[in-house]
C-alpha positions as CSV (number, residue, x, y, z in Angstrom):
1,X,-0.5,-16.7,-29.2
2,X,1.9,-13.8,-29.8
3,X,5.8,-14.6,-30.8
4,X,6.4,-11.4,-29.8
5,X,8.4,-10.7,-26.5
6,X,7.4,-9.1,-23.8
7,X,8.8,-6.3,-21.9
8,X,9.0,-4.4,-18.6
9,X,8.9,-0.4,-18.7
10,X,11.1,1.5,-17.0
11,X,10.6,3.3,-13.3
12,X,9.0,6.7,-12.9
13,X,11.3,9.5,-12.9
14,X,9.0,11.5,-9.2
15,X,9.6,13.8,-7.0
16,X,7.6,15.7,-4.3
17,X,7.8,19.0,-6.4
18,X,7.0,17.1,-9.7
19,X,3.9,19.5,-11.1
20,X,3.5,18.1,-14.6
21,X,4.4,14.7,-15.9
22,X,5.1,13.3,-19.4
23,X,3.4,10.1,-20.5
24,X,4.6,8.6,-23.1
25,X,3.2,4.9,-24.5
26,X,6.2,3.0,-23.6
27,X,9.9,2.5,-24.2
28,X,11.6,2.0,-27.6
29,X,14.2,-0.7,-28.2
30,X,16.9,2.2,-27.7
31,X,15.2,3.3,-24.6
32,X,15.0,-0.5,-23.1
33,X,18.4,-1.8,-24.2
34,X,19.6,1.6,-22.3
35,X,17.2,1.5,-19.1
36,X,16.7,5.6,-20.1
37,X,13.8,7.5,-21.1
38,X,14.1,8.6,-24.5
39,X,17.1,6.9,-25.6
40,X,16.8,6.7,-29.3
41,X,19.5,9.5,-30.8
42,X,16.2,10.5,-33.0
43,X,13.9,11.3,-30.2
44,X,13.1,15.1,-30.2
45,X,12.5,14.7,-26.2
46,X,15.9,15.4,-24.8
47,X,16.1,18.5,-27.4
48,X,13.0,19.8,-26.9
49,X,13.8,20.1,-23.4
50,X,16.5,21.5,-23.7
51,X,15.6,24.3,-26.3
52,X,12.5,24.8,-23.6
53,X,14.9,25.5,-20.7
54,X,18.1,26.9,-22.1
55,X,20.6,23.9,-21.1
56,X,22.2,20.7,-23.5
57,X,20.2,18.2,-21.8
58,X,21.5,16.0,-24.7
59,X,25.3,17.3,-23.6
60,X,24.3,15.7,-19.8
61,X,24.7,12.7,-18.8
62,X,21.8,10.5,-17.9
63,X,21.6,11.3,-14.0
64,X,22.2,14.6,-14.9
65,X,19.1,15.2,-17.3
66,X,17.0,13.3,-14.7
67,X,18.5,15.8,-12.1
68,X,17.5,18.8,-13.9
69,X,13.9,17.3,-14.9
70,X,13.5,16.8,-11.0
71,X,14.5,20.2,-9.7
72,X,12.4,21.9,-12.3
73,X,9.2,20.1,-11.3
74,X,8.9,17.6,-14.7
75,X,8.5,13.9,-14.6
76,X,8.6,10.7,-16.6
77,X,6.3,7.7,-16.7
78,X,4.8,5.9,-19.4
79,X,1.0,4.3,-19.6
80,X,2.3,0.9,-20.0
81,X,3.8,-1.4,-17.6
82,X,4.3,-3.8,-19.8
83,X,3.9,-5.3,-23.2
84,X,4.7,-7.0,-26.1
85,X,6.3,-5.6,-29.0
86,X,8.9,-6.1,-31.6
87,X,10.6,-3.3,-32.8
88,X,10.0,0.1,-31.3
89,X,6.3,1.3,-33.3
90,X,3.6,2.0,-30.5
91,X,1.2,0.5,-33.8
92,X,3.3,-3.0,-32.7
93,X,1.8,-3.3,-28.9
94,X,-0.3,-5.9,-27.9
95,X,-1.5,-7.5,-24.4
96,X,-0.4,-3.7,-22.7
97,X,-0.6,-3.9,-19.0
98,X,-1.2,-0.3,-18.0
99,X,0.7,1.5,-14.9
100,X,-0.7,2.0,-11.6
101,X,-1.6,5.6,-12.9
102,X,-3.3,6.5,-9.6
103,X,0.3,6.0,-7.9
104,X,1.1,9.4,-9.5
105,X,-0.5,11.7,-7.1
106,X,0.7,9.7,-4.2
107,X,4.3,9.7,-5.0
108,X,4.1,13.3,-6.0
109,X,1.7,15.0,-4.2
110,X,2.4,18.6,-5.9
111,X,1.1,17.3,-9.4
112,X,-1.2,19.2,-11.3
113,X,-1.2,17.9,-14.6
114,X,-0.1,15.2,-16.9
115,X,1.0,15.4,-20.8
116,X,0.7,12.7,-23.1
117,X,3.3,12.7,-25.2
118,X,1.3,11.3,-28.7
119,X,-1.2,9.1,-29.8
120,X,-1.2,6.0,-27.8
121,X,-0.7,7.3,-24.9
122,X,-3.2,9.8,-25.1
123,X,-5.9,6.7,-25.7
124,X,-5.8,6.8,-22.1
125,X,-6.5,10.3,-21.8
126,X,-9.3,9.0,-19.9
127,X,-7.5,7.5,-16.8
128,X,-5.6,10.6,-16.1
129,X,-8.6,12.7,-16.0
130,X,-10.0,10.5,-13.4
131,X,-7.2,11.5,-10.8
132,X,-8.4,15.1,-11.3
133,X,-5.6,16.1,-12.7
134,X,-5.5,18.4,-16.1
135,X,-4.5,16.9,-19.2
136,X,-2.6,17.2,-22.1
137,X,-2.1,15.8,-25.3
138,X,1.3,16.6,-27.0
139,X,2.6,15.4,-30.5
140,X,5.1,13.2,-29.9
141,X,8.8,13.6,-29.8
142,X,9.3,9.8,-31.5
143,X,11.4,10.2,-35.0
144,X,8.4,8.5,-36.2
145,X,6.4,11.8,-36.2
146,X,7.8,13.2,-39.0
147,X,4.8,15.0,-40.0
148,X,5.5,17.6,-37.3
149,X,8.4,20.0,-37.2
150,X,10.7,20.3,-34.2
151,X,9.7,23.9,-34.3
152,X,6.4,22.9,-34.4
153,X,6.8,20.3,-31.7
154,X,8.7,23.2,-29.7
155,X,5.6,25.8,-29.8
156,X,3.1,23.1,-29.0
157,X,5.6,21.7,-25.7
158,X,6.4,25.3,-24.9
159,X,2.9,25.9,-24.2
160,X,1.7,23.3,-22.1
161,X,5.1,23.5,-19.9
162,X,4.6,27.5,-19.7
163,X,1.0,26.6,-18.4
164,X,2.4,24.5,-15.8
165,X,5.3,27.1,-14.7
166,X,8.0,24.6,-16.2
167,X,8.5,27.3,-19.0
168,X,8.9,31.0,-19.5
């Protein structure tokens, strides 16, 4: 029996124009204590964006990013439901529930693709590609993927997102 807790993930961030959404695994400790996507000051997501589209996401506030995520056809999930974990490392999951994946093309019908952002949420690579939908794998933005450059994280991001029309 794990002494681990477990937790619930957060809601997906849909709309009916959502064309391409980001899976990541599921949220950090910064991320759940918050009840935002990406929360960890670390996380290369919020910049990314950003540097992708031209605008301070990281200067927004929270509504705000999810606003402009919404209106330019991006959304959020993660893989997992729920799990347990201590500490934020996706190598520190056990007994994952995974999301109702299929839900995706029902609550936005315009989707077209989905990006896994890293690893362990690409495991599930499979799933996605069951709904027909194209799919990505994307290093991930976590400050524990050092081995990759933001620059380098930017080129690979850029060209998934300009594939999907969510990038110039």
């Amino acid at each position: 029996m794990s002494a681990a807790p477990r937790h619930a993930g957060l809601p997906p961030v849909l709309a009916e124009g959502t064309r391409l959404v980001v899976l990541g695994s599921f949220p950090g400790a910064a991320s759940l204590a918050q009840q935002r996507y990406y929360g960890h000051p670390r996380n290369h997501f919020w910049p990314l964006l950003g540097a992708l589209w031209g605008i301070d996401l990281v200067a927004l506030d929270y509504p705000r990013r999810l606003d402009e995520l919404r209106a330019r056809g991006l959304g959020l999930w993660d893989v997992y439901a729920s799990c347990e974990r201590e500490g934020s490392l996706d190598a520190s999951i056990r007994e994952a529930r995974l999301n109702d994946l299929a839900a995706l093309k029902r609550q936005a019908p315009a989707l077209e693709a989905v990006a896994h952002n890293g690893g362990e949420s690409a495991r599930h690579a499979r799933h996605t590609a069951a709904l027909g939908l194209v799919v990505h794998r994307l290093p991930s933005t976590s400050p524990a993927n050092a081995s990759w450059s933001f620059e380098r994280k930017l080129e690979a991001w850029h060209a998934v997102f300009a594939q999907h029309g969510l990038a110039r």
